[in-house]
C-alpha positions as CSV (number, residue, x, y, z in Angstrom):
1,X,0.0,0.0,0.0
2,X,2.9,2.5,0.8
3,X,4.5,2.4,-2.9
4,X,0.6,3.3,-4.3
5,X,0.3,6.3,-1.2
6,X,3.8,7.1,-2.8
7,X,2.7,7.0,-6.2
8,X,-0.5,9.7,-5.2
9,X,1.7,11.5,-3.8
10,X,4.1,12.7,-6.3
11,X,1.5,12.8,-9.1
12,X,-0.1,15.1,-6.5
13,X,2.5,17.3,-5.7
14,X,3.6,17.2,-9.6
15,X,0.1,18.4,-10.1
16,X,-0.7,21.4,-8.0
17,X,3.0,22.8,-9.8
18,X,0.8,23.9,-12.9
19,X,-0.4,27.3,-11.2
20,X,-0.7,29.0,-14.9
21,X,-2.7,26.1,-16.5
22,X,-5.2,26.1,-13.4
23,X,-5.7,29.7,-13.2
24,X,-6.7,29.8,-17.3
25,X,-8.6,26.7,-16.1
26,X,-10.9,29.5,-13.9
27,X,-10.8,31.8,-16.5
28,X,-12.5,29.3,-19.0
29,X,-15.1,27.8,-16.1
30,X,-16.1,31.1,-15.2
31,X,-17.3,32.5,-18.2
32,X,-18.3,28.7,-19.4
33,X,-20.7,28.7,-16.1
34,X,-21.9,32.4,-16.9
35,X,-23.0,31.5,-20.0
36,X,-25.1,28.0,-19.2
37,X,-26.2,30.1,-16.2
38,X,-27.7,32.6,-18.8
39,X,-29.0,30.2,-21.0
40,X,-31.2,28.4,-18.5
41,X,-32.6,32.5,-17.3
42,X,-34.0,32.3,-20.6
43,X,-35.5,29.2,-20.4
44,X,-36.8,29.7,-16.8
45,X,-38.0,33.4,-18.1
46,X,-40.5,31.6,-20.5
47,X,-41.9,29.0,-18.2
48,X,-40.7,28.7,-15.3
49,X,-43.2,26.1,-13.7
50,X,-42.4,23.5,-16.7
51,X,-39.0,22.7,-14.9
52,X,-38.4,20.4,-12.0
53,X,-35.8,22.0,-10.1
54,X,-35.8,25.7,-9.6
55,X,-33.2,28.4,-10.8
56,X,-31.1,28.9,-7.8
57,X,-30.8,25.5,-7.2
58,X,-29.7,25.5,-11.3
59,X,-27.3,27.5,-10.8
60,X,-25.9,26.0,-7.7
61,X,-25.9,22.6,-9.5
62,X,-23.4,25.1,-12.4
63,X,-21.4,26.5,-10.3
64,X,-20.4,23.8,-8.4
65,X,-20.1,21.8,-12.0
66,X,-17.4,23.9,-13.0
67,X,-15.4,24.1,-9.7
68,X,-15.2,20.1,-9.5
69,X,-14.9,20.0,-13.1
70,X,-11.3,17.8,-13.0
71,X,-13.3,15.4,-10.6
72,X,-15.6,14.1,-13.4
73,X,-15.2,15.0,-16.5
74,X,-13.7,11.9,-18.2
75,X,-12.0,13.9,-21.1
76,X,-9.1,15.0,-18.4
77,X,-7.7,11.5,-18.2
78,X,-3.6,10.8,-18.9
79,X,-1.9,11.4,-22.1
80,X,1.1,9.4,-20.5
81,X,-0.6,6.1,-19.7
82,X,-2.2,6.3,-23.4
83,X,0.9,6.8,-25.0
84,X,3.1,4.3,-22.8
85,X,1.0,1.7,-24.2
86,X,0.7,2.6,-27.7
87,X,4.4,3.5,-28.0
88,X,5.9,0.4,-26.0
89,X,6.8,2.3,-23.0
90,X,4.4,-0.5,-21.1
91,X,6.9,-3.1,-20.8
92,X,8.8,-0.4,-18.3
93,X,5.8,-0.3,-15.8
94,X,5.3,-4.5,-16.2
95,X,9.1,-4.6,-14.9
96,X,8.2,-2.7,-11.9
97,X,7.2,-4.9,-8.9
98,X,3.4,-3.0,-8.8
99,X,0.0,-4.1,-9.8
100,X,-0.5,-1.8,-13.1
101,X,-4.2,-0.9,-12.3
102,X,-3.4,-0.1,-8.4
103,X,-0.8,2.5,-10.3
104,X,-2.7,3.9,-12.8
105,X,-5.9,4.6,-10.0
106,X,-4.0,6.0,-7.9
107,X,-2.0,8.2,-9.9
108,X,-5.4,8.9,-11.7
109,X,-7.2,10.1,-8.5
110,X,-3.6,12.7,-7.8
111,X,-4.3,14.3,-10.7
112,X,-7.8,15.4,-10.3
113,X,-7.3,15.8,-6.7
114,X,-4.4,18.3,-7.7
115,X,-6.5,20.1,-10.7
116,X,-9.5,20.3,-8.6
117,X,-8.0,21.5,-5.9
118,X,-6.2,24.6,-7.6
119,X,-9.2,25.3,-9.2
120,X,-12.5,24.8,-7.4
121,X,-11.8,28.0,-4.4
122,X,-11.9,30.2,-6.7
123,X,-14.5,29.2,-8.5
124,X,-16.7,28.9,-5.2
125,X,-15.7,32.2,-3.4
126,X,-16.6,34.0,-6.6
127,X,-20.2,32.4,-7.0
128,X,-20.9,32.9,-3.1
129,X,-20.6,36.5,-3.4
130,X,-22.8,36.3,-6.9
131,X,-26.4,38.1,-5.9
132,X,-29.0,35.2,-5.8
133,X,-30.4,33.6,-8.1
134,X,-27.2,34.0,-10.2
135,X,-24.7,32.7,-7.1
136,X,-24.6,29.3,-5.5
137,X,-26.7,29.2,-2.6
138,X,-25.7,27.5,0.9
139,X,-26.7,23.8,1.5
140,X,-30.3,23.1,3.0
141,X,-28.4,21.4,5.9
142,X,-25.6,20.3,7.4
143,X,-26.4,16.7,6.8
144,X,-27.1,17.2,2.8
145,X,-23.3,18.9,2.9
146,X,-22.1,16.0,4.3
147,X,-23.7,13.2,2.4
148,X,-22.8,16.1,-0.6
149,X,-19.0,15.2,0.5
150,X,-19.4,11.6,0.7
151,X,-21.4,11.4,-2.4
152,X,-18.3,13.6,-4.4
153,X,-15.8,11.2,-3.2
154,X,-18.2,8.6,-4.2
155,X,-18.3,10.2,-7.6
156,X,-14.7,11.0,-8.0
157,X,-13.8,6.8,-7.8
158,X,-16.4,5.8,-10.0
159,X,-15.5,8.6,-12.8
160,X,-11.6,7.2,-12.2
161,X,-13.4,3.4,-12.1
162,X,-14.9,4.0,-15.5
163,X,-11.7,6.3,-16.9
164,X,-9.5,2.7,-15.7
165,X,-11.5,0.6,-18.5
166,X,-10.8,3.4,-21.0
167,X,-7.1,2.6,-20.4
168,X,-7.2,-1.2,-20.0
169,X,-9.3,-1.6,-23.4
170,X,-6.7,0.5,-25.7
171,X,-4.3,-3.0,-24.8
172,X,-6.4,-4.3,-27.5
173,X,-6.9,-1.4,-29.9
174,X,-4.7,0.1,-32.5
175,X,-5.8,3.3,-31.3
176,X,-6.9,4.8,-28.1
177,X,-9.1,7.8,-30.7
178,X,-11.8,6.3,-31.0
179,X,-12.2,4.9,-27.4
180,X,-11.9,8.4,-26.2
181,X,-14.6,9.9,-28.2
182,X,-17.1,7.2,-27.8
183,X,-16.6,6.9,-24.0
184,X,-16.6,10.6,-23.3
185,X,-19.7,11.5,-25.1
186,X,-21.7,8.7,-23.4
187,X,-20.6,10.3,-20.0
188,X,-20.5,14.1,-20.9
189,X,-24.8,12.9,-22.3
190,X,-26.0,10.6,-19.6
191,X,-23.7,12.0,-16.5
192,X,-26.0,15.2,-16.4
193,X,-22.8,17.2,-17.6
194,X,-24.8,18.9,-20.7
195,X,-28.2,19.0,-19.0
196,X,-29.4,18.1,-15.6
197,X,-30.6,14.4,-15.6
198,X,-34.1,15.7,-13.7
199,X,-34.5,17.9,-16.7
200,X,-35.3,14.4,-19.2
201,X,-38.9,12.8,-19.4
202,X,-39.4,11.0,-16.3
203,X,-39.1,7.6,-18.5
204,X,-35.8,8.3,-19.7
205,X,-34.5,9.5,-15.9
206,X,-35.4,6.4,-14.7
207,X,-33.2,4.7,-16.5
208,X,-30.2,6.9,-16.5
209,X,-30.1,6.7,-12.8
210,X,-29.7,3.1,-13.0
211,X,-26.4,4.2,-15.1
212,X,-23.1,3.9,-14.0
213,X,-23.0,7.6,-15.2
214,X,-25.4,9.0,-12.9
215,X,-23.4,7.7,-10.1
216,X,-20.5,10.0,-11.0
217,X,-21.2,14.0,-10.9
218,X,-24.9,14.0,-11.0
219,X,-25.8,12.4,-7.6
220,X,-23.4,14.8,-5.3
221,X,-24.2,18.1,-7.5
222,X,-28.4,17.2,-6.8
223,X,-27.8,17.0,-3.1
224,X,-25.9,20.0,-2.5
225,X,-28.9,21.8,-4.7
226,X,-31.3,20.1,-2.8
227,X,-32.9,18.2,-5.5
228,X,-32.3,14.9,-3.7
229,X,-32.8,14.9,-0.2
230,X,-34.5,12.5,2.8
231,X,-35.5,9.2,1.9
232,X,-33.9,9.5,-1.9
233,X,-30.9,9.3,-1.2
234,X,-30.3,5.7,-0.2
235,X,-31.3,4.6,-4.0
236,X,-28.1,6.9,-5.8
237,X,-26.1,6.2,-3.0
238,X,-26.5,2.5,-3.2
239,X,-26.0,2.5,-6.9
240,X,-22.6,4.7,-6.5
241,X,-20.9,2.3,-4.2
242,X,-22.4,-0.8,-6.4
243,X,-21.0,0.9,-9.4
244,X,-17.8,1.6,-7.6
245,X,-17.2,-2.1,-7.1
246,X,-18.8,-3.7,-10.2
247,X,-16.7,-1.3,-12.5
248,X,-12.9,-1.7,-10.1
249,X,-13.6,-5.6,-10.0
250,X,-14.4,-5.8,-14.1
251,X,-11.5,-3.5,-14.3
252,X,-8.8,-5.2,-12.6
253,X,-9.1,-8.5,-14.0
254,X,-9.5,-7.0,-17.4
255,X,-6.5,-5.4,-16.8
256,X,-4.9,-8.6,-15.4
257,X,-5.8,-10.6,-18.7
258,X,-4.3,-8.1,-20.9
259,X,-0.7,-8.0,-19.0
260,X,-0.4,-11.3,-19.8
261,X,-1.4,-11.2,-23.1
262,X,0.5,-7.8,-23.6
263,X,2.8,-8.1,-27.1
264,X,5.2,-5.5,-27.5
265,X,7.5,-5.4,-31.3
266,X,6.9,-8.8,-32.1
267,X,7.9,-10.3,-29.1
């Protein structure tokens, strides 16, 4: 366990060195949150009653979107375990005495720690101080903020879960492209990252929730806006921690069958 604490920890500290990146990185979330703030006021402007959750709690769900942005978005995953595999550089990490998957996760979970981190207080002061409805208003409770934490941290692993079978599956690809693309428009749609998932016909929620998707960003941002709270929350939290376990297990063995299968130049 102490060489994978190791591991997080230099990624970690390697990552919170990019000061420049992370402050361009609030640049482009705030105005990126003004302006899906803005569109929803003109949505909400024309009928507001046709909407299940109301503005503020819209633009809490926004704000705090962009300022855990690194957490789940699965486009910010790791050029360098893409590129060690197609290049080669693999058989470098096989020598090491270390479980490949235990590496990758962890190193995986340092770097959004360390980009979310930079970037999320800045992000948060700024909308607290925004007049309501256009800021993020406080939690209902002190108990929703804290099933809010557990549920992020819930989030973050299954996000890094699913991101951990992007990785494994380009062992037996030419190309990790068209992985990318396919994975990471199925999450940016059904995680709630382009719309709310309470926005879509009841029908069609129903089974997104059952999703591994909606157990990443979308259960955590709802109960910090209070659009899940009491009795609802033991269903999404269930499904996060089943997700969590079904998706590391799959991925671990997966990963386990393609080290020794691995063929690098020929050989």
């Amino acid at each position: 366990m102490k060489k994978y604490l190791s591991f997080f920890r230099i990624r970690f500290l390697m990552g919170v060195q990019y000061r420049a990146a992370a402050l361009a990185g609030v640049v482009t979330q705030f105005v990126w949150g003004g302006m899906e703030i803005l569109i929803f006021k003109a949505f909400y402007e024309a009928n507001a009653e046709a909407f299940p959750m109301t503005f503020q709690a819209t633009t809490s769900y926004i704000w705090l979107q962009q300022a855990f942005l690194a957490f789940f978005m699965a486009w910010m995953m790791e050029s360098e375990i893409f590129d060690s595999i197609v290049n080669g550089n693999i058989a470098y990490e096989l020598c090491r005495p270390v479980r490949i998957y235990s590496m990758w996760f962890a190193r995986s979970v340092a770097n959004r720690l360390s980009k979310g981190v930079l970037r999320c207080f800045p992000i948060l002061i700024f909308a607290a101080f925004l007049p309501a409805p256009y800021g993020m208003a406080a939690p209902e409770s002190i108990s929703s903020f804290l099933w809010f934490l557990l549920t992020m941290v819930l989030g973050l692993l299954v996000t890094v879960s699913f991101c951990m079978l992007i990785y494994v599956l380009t062992f037996f690809t030419i190309s990790p492209q068209g992985l990318r693309i396919f994975f990471v428009s199925m999450v940016e749609f059904f995680a709630g990252s382009v719309i709310p998932l309470p926005f879509f016909p009841d029908k069609i929620r129903t089974i997104m929730e059952l999703l591994p998707f909606a157990a990443m960003q979308n259960v955590p941002l709802r109960i910090y806006s209070g659009d899940l709270a009491g009795t609802y929350l033991i269903k999404p939290i269930v499904l996060q921690v089943i997700w969590l376990i079904l998706l590391t297990v799959f991925g671990y063995f997966l990963c386990r069958y393609a080290e020794k299968r691995v063929s690098l130049q020929g050989g």
